[in-house]
mmJSON file of the N, C-alpha and C atoms, coordinates in Angstrom:
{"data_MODEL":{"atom_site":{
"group_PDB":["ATOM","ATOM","ATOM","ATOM","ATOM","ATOM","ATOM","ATOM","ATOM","ATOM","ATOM","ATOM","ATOM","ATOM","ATOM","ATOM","ATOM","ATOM","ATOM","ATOM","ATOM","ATOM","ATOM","ATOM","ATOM","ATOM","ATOM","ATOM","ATOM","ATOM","ATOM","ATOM","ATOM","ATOM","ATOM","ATOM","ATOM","ATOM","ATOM","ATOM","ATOM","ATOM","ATOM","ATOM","ATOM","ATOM","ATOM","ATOM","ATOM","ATOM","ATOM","ATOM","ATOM","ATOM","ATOM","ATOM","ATOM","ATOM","ATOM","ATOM","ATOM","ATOM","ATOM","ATOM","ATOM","ATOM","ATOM","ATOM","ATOM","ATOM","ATOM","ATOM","ATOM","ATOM","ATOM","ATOM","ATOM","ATOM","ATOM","ATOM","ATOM","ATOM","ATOM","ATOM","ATOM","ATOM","ATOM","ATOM","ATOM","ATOM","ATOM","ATOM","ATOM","ATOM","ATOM","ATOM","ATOM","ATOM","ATOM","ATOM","ATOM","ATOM","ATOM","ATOM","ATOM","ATOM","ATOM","ATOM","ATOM","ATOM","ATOM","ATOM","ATOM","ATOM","ATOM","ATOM","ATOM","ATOM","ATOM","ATOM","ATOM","ATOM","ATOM","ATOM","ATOM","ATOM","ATOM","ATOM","ATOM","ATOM","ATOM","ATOM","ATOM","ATOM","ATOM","ATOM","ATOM","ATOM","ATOM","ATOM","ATOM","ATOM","ATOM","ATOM","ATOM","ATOM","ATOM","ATOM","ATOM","ATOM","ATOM","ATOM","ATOM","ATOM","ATOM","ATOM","ATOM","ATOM","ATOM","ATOM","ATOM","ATOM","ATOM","ATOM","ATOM","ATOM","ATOM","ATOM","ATOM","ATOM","ATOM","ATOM","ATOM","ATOM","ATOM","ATOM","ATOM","ATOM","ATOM","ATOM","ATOM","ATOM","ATOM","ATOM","ATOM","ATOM","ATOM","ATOM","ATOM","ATOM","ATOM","ATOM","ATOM","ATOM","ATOM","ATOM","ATOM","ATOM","ATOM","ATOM","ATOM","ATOM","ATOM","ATOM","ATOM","ATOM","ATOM","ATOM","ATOM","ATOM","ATOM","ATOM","ATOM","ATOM","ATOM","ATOM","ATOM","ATOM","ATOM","ATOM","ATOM","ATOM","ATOM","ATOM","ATOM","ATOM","ATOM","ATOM","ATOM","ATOM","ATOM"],
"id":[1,2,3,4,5,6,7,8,9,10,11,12,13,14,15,16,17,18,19,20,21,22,23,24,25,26,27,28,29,30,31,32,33,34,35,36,37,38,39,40,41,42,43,44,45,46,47,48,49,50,51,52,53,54,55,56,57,58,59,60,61,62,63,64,65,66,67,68,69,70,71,72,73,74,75,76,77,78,79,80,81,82,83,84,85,86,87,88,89,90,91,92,93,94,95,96,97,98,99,100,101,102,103,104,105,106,107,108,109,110,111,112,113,114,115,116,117,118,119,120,121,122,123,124,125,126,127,128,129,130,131,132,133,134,135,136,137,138,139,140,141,142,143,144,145,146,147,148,149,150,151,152,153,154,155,156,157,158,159,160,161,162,163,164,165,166,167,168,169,170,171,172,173,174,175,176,177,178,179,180,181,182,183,184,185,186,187,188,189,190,191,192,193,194,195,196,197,198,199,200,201,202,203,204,205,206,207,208,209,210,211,212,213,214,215,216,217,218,219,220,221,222,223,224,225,226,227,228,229,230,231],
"type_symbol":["N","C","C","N","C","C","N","C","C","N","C","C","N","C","C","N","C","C","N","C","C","N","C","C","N","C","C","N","C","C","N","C","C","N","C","C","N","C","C","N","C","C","N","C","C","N","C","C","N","C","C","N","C","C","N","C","C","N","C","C","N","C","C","N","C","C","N","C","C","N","C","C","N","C","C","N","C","C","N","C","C","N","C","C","N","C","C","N","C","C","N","C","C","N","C","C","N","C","C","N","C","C","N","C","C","N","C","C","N","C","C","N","C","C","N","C","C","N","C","C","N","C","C","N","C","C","N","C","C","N","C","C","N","C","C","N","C","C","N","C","C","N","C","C","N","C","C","N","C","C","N","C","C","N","C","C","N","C","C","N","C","C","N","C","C","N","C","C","N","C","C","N","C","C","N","C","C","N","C","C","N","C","C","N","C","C","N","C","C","N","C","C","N","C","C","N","C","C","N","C","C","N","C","C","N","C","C","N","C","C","N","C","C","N","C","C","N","C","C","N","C","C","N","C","C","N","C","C","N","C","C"],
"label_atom_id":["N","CA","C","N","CA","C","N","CA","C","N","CA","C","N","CA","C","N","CA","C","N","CA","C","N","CA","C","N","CA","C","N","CA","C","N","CA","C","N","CA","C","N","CA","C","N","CA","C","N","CA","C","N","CA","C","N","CA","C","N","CA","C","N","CA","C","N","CA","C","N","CA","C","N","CA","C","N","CA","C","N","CA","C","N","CA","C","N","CA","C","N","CA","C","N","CA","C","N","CA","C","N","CA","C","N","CA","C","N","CA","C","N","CA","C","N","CA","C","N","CA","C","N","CA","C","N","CA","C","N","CA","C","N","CA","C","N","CA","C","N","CA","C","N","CA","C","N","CA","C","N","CA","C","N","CA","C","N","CA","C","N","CA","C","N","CA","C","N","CA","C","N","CA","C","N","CA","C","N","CA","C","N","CA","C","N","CA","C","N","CA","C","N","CA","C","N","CA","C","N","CA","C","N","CA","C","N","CA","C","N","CA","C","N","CA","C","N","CA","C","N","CA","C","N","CA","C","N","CA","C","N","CA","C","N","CA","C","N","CA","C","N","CA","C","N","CA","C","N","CA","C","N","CA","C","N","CA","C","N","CA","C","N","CA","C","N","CA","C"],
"label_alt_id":[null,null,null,null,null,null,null,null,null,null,null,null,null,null,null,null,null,null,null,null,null,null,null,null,null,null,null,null,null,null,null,null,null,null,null,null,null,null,null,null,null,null,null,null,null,null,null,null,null,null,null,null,null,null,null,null,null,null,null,null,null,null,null,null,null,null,null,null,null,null,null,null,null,null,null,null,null,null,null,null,null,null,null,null,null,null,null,null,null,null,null,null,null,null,null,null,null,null,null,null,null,null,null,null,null,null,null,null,null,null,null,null,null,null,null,null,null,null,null,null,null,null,null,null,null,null,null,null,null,null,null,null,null,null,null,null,null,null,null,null,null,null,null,null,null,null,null,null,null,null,null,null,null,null,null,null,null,null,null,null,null,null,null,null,null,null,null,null,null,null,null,null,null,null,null,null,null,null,null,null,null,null,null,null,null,null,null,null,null,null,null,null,null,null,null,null,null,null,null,null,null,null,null,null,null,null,null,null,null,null,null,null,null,null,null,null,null,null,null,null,null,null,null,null,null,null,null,null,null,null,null],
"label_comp_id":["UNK","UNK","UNK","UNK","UNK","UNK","UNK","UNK","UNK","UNK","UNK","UNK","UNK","UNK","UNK","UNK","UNK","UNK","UNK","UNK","UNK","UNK","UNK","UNK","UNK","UNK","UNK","UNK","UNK","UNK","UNK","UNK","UNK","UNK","UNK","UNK","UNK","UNK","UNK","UNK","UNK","UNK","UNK","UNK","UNK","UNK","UNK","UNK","UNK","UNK","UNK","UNK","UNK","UNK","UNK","UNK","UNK","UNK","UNK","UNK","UNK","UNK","UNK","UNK","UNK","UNK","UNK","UNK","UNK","UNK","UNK","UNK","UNK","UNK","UNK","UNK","UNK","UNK","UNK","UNK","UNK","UNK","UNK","UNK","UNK","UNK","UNK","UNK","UNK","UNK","UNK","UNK","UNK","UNK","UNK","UNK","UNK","UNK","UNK","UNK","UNK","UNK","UNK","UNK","UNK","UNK","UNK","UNK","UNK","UNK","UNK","UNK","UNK","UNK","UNK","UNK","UNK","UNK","UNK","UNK","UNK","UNK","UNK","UNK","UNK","UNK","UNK","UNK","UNK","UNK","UNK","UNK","UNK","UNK","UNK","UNK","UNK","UNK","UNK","UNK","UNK","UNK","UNK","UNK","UNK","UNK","UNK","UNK","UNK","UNK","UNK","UNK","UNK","UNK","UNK","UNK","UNK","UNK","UNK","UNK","UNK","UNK","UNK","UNK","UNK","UNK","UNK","UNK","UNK","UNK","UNK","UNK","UNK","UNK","UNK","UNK","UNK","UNK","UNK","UNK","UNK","UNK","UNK","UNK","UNK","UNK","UNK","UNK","UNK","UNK","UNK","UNK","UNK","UNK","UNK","UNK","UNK","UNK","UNK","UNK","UNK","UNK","UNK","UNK","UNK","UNK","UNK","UNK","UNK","UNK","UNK","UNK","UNK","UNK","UNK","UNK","UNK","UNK","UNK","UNK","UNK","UNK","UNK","UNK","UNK","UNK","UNK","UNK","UNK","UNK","UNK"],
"label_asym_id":["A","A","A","A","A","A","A","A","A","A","A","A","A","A","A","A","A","A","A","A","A","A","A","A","A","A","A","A","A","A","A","A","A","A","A","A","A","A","A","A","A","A","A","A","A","A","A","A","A","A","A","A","A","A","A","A","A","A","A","A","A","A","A","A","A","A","A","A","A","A","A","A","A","A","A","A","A","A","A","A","A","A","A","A","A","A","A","A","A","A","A","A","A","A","A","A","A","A","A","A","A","A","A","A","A","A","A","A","A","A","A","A","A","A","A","A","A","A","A","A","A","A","A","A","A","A","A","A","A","A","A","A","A","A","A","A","A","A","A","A","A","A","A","A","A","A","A","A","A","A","A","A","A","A","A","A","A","A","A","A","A","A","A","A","A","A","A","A","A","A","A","A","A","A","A","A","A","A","A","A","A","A","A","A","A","A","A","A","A","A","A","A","A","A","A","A","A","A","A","A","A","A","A","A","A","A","A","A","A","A","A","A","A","A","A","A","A","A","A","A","A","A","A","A","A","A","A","A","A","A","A"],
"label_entity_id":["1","1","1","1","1","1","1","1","1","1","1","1","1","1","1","1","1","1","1","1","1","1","1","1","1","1","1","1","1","1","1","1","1","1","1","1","1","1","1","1","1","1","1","1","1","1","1","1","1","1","1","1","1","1","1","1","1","1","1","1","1","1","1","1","1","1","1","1","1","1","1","1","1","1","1","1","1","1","1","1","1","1","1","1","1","1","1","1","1","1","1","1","1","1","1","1","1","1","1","1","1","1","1","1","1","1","1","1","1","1","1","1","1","1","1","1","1","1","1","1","1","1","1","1","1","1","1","1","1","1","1","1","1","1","1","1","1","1","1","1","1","1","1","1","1","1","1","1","1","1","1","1","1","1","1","1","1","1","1","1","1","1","1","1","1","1","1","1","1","1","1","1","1","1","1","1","1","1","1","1","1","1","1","1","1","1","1","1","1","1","1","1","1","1","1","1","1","1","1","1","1","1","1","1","1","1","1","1","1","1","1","1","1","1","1","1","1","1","1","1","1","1","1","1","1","1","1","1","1","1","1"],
"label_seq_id":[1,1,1,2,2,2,3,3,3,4,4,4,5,5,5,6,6,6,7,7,7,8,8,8,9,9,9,10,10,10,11,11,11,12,12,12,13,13,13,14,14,14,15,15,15,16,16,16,17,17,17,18,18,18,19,19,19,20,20,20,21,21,21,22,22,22,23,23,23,24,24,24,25,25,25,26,26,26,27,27,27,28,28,28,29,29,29,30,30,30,31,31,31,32,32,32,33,33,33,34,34,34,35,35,35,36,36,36,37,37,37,38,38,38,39,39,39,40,40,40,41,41,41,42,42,42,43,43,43,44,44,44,45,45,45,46,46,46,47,47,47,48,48,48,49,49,49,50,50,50,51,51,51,52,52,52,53,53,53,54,54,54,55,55,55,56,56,56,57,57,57,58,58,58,59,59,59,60,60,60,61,61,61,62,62,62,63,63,63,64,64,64,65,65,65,66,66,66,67,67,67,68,68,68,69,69,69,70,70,70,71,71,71,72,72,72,73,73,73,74,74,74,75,75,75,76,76,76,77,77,77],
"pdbx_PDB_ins_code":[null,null,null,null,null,null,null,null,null,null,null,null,null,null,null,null,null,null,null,null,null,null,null,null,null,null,null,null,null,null,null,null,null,null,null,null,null,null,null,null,null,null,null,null,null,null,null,null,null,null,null,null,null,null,null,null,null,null,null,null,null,null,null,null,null,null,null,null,null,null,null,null,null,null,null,null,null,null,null,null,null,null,null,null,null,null,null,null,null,null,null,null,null,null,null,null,null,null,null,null,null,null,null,null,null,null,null,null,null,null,null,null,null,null,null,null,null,null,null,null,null,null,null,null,null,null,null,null,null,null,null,null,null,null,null,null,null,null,null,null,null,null,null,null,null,null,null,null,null,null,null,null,null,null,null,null,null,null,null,null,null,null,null,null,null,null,null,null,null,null,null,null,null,null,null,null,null,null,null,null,null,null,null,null,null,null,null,null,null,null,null,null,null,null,null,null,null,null,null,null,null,null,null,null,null,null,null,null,null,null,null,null,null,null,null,null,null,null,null,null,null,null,null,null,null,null,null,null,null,null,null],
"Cartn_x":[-2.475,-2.202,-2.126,-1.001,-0.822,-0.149,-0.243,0.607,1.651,2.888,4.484,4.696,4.069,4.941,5.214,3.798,3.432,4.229,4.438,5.878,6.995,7.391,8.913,8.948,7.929,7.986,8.467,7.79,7.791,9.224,9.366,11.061,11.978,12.11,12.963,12.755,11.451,10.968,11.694,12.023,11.952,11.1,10.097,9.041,8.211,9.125,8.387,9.645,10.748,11.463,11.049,10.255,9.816,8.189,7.689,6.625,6.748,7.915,8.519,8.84,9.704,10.451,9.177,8.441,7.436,5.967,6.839,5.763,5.027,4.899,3.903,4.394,3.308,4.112,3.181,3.969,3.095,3.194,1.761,1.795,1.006,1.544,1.356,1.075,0.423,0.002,-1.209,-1.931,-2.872,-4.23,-4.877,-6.418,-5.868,-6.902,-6.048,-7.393,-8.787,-9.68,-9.187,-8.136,-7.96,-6.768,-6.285,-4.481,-4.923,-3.973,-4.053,-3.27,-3.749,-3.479,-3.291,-4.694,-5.216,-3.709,-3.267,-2.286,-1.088,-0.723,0.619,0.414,-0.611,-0.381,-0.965,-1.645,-2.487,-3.741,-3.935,-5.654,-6.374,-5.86,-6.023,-5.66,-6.138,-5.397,-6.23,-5.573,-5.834,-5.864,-7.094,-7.22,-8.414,-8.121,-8.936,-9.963,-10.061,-10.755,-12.364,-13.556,-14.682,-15.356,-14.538,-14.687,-14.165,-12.897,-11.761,-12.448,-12.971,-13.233,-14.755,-15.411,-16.48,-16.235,-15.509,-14.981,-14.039,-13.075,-12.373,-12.374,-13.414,-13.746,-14.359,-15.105,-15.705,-14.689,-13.937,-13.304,-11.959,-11.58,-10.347,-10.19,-11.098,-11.391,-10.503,-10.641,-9.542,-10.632,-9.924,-10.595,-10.218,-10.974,-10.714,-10.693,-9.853,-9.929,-10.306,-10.63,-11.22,-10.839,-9.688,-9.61,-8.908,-8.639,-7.581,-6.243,-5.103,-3.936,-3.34,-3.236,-2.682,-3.167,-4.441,-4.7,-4.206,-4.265,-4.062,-2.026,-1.437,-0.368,0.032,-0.367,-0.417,-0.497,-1.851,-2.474,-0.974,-0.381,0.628,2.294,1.848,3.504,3.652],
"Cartn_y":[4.774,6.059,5.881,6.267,6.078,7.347,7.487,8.87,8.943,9.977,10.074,8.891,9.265,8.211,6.496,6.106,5.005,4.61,5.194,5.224,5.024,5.847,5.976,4.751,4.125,2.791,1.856,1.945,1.053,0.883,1.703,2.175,1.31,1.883,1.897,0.001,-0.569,-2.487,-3.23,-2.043,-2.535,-3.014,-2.79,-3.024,-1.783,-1.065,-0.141,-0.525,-0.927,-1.568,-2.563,-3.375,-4.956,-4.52,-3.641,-3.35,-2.435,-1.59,-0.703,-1.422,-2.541,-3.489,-4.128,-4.776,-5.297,-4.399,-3.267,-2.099,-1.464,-1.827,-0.958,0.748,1.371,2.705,3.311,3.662,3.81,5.589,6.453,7.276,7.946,9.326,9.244,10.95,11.603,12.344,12.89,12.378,13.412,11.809,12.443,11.614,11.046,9.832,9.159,9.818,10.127,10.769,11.597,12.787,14.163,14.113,12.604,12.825,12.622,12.684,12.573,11.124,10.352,8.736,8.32,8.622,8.188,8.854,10.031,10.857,9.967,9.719,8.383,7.511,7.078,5.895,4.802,4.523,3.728,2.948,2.335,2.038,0.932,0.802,-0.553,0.068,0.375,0.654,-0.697,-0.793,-1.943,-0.7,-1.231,-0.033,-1.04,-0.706,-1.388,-0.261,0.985,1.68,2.358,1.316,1.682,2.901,3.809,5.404,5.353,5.11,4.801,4.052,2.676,2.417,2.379,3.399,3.686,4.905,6.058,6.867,7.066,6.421,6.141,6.158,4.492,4.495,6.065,6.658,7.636,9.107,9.509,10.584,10.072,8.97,8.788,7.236,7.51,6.456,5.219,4.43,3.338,2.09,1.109,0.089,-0.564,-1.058,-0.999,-2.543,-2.543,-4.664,-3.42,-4.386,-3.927,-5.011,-4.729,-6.039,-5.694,-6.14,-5.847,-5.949,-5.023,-5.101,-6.398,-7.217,-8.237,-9.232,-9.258,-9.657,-8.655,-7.77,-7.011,-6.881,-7.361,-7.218,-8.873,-9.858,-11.159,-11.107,-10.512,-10.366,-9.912,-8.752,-8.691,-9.053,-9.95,-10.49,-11.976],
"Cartn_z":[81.963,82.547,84.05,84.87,86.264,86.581,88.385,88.682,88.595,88.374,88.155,89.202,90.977,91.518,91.367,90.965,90.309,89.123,88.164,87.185,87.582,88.573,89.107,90.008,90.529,91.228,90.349,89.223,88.325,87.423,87.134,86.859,87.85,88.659,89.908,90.0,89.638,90.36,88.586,87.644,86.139,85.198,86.021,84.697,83.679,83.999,82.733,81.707,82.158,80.922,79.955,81.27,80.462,79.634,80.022,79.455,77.865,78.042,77.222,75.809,76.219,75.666,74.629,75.808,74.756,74.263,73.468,72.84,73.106,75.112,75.355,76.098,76.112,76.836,78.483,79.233,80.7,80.387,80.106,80.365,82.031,82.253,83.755,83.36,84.646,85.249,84.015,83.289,82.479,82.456,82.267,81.851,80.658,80.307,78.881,78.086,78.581,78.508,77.334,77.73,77.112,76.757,76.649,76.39,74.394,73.659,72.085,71.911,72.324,72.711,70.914,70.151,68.993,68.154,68.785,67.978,68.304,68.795,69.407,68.587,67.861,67.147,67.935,68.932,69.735,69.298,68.418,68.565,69.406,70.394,71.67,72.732,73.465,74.949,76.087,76.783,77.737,79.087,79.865,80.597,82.324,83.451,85.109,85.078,83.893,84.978,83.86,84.468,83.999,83.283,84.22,83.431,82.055,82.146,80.732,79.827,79.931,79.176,78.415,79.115,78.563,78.079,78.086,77.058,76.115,76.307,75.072,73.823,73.379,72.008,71.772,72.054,71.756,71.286,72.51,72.53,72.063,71.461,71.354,70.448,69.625,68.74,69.11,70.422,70.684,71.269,70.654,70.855,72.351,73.341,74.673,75.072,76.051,76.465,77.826,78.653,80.583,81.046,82.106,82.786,83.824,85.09,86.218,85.245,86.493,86.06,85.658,86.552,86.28,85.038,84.714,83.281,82.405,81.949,81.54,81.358,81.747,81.745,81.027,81.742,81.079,80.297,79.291,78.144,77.343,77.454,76.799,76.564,77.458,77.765,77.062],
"occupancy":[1.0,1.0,1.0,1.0,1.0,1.0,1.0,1.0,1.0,1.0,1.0,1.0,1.0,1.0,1.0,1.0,1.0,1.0,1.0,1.0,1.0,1.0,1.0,1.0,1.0,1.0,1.0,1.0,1.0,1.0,1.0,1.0,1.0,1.0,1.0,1.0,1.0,1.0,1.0,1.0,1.0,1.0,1.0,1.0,1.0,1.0,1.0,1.0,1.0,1.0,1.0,1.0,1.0,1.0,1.0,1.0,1.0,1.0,1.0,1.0,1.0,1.0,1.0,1.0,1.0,1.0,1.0,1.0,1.0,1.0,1.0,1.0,1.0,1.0,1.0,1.0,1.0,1.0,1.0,1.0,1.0,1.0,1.0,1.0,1.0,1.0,1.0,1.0,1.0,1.0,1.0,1.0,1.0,1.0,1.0,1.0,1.0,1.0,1.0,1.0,1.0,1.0,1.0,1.0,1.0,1.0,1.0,1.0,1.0,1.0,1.0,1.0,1.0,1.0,1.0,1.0,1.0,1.0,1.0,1.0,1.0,1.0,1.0,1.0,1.0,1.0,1.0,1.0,1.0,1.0,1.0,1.0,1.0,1.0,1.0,1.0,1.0,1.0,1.0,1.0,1.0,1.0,1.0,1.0,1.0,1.0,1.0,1.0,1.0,1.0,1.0,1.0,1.0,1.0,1.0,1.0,1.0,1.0,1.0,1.0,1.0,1.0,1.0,1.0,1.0,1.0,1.0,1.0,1.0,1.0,1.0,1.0,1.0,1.0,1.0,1.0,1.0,1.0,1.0,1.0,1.0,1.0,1.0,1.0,1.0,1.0,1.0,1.0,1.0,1.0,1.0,1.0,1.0,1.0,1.0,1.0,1.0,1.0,1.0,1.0,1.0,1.0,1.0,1.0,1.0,1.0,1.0,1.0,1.0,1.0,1.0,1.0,1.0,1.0,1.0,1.0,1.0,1.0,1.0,1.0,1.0,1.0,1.0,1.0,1.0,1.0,1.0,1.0,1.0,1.0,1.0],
"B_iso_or_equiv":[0.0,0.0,0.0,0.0,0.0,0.0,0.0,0.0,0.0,0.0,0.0,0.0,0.0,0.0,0.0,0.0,0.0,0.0,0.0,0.0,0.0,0.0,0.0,0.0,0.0,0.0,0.0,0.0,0.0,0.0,0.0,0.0,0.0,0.0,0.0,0.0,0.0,0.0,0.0,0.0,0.0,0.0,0.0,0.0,0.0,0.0,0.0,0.0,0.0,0.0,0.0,0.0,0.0,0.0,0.0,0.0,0.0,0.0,0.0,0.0,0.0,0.0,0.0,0.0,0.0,0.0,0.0,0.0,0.0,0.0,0.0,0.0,0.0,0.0,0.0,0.0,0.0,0.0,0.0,0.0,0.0,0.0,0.0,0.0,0.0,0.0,0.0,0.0,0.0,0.0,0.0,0.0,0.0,0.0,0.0,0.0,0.0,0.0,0.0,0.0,0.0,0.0,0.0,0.0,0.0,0.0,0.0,0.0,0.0,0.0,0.0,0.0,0.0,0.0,0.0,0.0,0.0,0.0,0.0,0.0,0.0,0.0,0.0,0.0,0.0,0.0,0.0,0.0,0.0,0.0,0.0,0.0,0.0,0.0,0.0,0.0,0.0,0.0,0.0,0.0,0.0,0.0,0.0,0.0,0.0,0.0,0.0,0.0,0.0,0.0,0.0,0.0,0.0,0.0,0.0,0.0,0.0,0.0,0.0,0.0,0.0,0.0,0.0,0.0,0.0,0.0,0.0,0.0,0.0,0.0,0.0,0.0,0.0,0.0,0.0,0.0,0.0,0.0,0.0,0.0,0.0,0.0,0.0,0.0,0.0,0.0,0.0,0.0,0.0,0.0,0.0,0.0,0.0,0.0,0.0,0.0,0.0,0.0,0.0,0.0,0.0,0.0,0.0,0.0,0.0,0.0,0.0,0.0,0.0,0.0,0.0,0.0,0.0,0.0,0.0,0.0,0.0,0.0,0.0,0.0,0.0,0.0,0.0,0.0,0.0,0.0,0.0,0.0,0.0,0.0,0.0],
"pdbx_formal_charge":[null,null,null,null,null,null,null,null,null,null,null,null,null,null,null,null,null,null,null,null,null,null,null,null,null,null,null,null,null,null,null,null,null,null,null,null,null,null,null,null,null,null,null,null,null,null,null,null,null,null,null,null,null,null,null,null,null,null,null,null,null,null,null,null,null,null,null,null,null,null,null,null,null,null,null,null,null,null,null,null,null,null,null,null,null,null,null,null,null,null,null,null,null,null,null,null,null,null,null,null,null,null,null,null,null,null,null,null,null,null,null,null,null,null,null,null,null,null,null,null,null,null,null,null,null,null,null,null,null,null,null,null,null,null,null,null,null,null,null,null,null,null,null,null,null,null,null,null,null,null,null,null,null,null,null,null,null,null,null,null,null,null,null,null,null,null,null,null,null,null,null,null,null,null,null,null,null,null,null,null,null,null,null,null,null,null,null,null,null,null,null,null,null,null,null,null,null,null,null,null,null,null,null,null,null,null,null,null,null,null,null,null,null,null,null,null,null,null,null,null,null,null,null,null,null,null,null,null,null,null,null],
"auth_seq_id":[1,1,1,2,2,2,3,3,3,4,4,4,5,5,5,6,6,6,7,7,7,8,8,8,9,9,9,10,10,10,11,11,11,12,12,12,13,13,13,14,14,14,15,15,15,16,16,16,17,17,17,18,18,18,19,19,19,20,20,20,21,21,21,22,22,22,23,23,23,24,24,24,25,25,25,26,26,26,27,27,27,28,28,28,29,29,29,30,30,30,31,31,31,32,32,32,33,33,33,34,34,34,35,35,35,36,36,36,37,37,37,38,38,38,39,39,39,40,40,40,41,41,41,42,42,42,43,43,43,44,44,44,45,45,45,46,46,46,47,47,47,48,48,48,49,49,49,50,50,50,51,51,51,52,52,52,53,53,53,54,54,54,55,55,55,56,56,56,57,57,57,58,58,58,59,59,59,60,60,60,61,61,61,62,62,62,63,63,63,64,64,64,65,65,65,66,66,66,67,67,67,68,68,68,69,69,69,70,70,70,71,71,71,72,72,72,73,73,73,74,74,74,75,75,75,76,76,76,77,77,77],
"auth_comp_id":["UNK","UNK","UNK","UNK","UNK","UNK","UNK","UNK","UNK","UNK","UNK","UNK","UNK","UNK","UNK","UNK","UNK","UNK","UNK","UNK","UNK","UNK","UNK","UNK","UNK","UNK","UNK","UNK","UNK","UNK","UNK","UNK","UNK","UNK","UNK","UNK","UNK","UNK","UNK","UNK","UNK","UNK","UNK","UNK","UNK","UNK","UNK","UNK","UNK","UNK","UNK","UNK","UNK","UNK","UNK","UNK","UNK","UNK","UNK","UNK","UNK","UNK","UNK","UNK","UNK","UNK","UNK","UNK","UNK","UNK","UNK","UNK","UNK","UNK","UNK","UNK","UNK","UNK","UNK","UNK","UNK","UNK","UNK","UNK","UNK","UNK","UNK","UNK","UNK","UNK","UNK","UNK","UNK","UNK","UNK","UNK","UNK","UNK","UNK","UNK","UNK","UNK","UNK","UNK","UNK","UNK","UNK","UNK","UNK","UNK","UNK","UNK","UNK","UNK","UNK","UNK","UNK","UNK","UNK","UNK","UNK","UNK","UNK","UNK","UNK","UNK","UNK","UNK","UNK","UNK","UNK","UNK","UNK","UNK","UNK","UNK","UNK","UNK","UNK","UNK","UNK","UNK","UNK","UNK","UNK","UNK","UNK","UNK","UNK","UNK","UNK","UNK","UNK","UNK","UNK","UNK","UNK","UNK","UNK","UNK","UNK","UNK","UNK","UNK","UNK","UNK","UNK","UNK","UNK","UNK","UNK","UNK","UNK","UNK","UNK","UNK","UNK","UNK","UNK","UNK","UNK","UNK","UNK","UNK","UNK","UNK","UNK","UNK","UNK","UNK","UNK","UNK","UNK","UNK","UNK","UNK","UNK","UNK","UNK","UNK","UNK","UNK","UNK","UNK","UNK","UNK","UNK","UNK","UNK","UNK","UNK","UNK","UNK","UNK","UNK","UNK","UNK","UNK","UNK","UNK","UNK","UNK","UNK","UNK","UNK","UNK","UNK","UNK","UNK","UNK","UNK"],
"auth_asym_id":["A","A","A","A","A","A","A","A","A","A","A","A","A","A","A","A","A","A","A","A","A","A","A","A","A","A","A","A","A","A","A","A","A","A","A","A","A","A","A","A","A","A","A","A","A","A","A","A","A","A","A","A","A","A","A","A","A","A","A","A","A","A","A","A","A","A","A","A","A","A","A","A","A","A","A","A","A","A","A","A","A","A","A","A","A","A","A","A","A","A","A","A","A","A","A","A","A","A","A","A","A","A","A","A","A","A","A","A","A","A","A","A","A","A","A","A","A","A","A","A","A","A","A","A","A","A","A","A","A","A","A","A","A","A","A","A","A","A","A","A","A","A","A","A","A","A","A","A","A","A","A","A","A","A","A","A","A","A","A","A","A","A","A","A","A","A","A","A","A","A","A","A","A","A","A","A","A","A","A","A","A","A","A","A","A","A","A","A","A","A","A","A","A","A","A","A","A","A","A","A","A","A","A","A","A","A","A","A","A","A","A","A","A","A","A","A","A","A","A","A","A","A","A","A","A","A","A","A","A","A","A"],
"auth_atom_id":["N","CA","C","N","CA","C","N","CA","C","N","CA","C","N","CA","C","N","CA","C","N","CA","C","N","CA","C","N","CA","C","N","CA","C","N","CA","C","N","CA","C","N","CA","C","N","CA","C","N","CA","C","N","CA","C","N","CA","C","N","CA","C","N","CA","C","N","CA","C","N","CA","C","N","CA","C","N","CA","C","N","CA","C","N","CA","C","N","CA","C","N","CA","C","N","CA","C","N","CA","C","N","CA","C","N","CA","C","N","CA","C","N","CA","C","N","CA","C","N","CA","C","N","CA","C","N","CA","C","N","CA","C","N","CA","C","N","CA","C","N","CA","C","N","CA","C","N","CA","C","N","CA","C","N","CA","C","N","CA","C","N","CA","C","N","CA","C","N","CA","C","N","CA","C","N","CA","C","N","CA","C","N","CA","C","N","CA","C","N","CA","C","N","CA","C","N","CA","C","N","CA","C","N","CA","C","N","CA","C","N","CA","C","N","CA","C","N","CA","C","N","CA","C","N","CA","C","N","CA","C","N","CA","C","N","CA","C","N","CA","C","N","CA","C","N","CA","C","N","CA","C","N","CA","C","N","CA","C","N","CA","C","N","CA","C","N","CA","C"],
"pdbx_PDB_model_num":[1,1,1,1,1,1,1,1,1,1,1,1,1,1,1,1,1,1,1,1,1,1,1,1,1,1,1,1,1,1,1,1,1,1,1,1,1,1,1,1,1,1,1,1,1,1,1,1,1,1,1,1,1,1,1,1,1,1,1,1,1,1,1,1,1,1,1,1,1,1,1,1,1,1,1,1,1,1,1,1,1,1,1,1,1,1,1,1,1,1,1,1,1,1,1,1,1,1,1,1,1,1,1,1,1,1,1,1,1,1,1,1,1,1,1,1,1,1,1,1,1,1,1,1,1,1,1,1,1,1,1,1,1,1,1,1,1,1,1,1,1,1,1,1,1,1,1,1,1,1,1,1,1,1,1,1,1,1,1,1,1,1,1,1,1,1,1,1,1,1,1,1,1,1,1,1,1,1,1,1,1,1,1,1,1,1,1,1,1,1,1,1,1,1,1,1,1,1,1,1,1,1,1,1,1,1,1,1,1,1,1,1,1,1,1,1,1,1,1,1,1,1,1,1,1,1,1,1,1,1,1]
}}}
């Protein structure tokens, strides 16, 4: 989860293509907290941010990796 402008960067540099491409999805402007993530069909989210991944599993039955971006992106490429 990142802000619209953070997306539209990402767009615009092509990697929400290359990320897209390989199954993943960049959602933006909402908490992943209160988003219906579990309802998308998600049960893994890869997530930098301590808050996230200590609520998640809970509110959003998802199993969590924690790692900086850049692992986190490795990890799936």
């Amino acid at each position: 989860c990142t802000s619209k402008a953070m997306k539209e960067t990402s767009t615009i540099m092509g990697y929400t293509d290359i990320i897209e491409k390989a199954g993943g999805k960049i959602v933006c402007d909402t908490c992943m907290v209160v988003s219906p993530i579990e309802k998308m069909g998600y049960k893994t989210t890869g997530v930098n941010s301590g808050k996230a991944a200590n609520y998640l599993p809970g509110f959003c039955k998802q199993n969590v990796v924690f790692n900086n971006i850049d692992e986190l992106i490795k990890g799936v490429m």
